[in-house]
Legacy VTK file of the C-alpha trace (Angstrom):
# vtk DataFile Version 3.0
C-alpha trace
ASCII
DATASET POLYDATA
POINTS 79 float
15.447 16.539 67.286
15.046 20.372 67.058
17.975 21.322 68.164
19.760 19.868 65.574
18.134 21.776 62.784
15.618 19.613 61.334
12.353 17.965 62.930
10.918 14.069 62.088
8.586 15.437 59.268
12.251 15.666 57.465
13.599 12.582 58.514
10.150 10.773 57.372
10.394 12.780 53.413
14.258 12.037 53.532
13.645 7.832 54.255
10.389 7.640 51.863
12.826 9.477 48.955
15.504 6.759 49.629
12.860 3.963 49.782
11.957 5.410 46.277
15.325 5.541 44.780
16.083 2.264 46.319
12.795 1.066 44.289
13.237 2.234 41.538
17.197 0.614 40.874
15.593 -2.399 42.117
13.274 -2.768 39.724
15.453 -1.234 36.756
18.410 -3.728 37.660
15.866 -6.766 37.738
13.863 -5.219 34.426
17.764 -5.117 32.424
18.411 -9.099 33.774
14.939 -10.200 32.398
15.446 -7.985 28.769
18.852 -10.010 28.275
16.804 -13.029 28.235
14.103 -12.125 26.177
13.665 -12.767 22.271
14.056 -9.224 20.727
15.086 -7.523 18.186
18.260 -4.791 18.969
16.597 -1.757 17.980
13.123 -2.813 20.154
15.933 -4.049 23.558
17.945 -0.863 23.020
14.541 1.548 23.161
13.548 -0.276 25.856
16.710 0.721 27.952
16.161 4.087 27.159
12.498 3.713 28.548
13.983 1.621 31.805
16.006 5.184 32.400
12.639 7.208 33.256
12.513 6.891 37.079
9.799 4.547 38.397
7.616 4.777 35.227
10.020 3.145 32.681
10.429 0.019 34.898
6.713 -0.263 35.564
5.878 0.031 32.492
8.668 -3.330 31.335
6.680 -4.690 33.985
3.115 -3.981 33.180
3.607 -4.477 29.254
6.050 -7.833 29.665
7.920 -7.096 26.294
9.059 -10.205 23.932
6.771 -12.439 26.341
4.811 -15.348 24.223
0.843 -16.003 25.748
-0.493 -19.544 25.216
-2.220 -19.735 21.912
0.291 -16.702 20.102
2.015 -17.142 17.260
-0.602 -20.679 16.428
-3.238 -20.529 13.217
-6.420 -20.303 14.198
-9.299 -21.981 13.044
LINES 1 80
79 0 1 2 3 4 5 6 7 8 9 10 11 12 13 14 15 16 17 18 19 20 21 22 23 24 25 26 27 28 29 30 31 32 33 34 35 36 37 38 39 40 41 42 43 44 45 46 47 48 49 50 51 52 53 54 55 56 57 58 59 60 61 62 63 64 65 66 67 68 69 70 71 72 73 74 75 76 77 78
């Protein structure tokens, strides 16, 4: 693929960019669906669009921190 101007070392950075992109509005599209259907208040959903904007990280991190999600035992007194 010389002669054409560019070699497979190219073509491999080119696909592994897409693949990231690709990733990324993956994961941002499915993040937005799951922060509709969360409990939260409109200040703490529209920050966390803002944060889903940052390529890669702001997604992982929806992921990783699972805002507005209740554990078992939250929220209950304890004695």
């Amino acid at each position: 693929m010389q002669v054409l101007g560019f070699d497979w070392g190219y073509v491999f950075v080119m696909l592994f960019n897409l693949l990231l992109l690709g990733g990324w509005l993956v994961l941002s599209i499915l993040a937005l669906f799951q922060l509709r259907n969360r409990e939260l208040p409109e200040t703490t959903r529209a920050i966390w669009v803002l944060i889903l904007l940052v390529p890669i990280l702001g997604a992982l991190a929806f992921w990783i921190t699972q805002p507005g999600k209740r554990f078992p035992g939250e929220g209950k007194d304890r004695k």
